[in-house]
Every structure is written in structure tokens, then in C-alpha cells.
C-alpha positions as CSV (number, residue, x, y, z in Angstrom):
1,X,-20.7,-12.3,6.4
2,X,-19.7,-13.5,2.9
3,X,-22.4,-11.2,0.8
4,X,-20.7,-8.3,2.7
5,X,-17.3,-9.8,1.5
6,X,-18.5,-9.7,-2.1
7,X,-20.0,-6.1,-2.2
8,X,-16.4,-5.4,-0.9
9,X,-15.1,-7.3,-3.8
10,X,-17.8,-6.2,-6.4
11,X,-17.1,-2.6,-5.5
12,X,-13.5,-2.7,-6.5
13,X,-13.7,-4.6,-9.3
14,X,-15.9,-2.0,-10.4
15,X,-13.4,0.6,-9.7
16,X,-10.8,-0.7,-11.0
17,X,-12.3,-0.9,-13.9
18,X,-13.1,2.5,-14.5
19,X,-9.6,3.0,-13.6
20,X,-10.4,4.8,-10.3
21,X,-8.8,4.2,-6.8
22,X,-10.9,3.1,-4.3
23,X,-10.4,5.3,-0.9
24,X,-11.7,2.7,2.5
25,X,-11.7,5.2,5.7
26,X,-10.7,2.0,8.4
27,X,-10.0,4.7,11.3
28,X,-10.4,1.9,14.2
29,X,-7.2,-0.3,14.8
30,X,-7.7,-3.8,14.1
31,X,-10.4,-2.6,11.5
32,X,-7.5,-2.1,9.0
33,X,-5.7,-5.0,9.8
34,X,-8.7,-7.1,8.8
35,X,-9.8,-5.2,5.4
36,X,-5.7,-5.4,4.6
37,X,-6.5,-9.2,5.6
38,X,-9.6,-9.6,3.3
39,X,-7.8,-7.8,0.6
40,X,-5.2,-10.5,0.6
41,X,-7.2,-12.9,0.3
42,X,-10.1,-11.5,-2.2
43,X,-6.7,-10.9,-4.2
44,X,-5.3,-14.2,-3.6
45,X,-8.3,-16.3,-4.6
46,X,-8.6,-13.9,-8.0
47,X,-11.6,-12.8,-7.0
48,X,-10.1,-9.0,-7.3
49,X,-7.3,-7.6,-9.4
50,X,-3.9,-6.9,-8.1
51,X,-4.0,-3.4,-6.8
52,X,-1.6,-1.6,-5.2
53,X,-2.7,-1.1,-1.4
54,X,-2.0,2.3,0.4
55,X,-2.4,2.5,4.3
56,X,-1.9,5.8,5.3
57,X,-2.2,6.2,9.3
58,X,0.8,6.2,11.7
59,X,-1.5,4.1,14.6
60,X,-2.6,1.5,12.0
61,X,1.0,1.1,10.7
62,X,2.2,0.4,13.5
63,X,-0.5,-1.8,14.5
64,X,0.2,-3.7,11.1
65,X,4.2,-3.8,11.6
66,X,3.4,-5.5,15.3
67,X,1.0,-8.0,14.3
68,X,3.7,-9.1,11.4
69,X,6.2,-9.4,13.4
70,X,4.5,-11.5,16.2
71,X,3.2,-14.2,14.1
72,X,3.3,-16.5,17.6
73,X,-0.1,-14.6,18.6
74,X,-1.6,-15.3,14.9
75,X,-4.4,-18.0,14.9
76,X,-4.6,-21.3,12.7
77,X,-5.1,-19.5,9.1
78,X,-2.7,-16.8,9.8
79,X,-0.2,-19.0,10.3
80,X,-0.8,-20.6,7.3
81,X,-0.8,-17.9,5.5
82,X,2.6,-16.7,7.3
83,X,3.8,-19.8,5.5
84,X,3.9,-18.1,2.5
85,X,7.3,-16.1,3.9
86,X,5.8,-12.7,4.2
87,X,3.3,-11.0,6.4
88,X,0.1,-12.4,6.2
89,X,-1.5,-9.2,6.0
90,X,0.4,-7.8,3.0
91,X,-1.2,-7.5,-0.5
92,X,0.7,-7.9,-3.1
93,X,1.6,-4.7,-3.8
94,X,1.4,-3.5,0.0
95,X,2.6,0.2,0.8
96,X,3.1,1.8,4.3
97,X,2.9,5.5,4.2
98,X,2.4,8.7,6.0
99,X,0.6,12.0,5.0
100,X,1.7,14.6,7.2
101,X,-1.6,16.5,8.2
């Protein structure tokens, strides 16, 4: 629902202006595909501030890496989005990593 999208929104525009980072446990896949998804687009509308995005779990990586490479299973907006020449799911400043445990 869209009040839950803006408490999302609200909530780091209140961190980022206190200058924290903002830590989102998305532990199920296809959970973190679709915050990385609203993030895009709470970024893209300016409803948020450019952040730089950190996923950090091998399953969800991997599940993000798929789903950008196979835009031909992507519905109507993805593809639109897809349009833009990079993977629809990708913030701005959008960064795959690893901790080892």
C-alpha cells in the first residue's frame, strides 16, 4: 500500500539526514528484489535522496543478477523501466557485495 511506501520513504529521509545508514534485513528472496525495486523508484521520483545501496547476501545477489539478465520474464513497468539501459532494479548508486560470516 502507498502509506507503507511513504513511512519507507519518510524513514530514510530521516536518516539520511542525520547522516546515518539505514540497515533493511530483506532475508526472503524476491523481498529484496522488490525494496531494491521501490528504492529505485522512491529515488527516481525525488521522493528520497541518492543513497548508495548495499545488498549484502550471496542468495539475494544472485537472485538480483538473474532477474536482470532475463528482462523477457519482467512485466509491463519493468520493461519500461529496462528501457532506461540498465537493470531495472539498480539504484543509482547500486552495490553487490559479500560479508563473509
Amino acid at each position: 500500500p502507498e502509506d507503507g511506501v511513504e513511512r519507507l520513504a519518510a524513514a530514510i529521509r530521516a536518516g539520511a539526514e542525520r547522516g546515518g545508514a539505514i540497515l533493511v534485513p530483506a532475508f526472503a528472496v524476491g523481498r529484496a528484489q522488490m525494496l531494491i525495486w521501490l528504492l529505485r523508484e522512491l529515488e527516481r521520483d525525488g521522493r528520497i535522496p541518492r543513497l548508495a545501496v548495499y545488498l549484502d547476501s550471496p542468495m539475494a545477489n544472485r537472485v538480483t543478477s538473474l532477474t536482470c539478465r532475463h528482462r523477457e520474464d519482467h512485466d509491463e513497468e519493468m520493461r519500461r523501466a529496462s528501457e532506461e539501459a540498465r537493470c531495472p532494479l539498480c539504484c543509482e548508486d547500486f552495490h553487490r557485495v559479500e560479508t563473509p560470516e
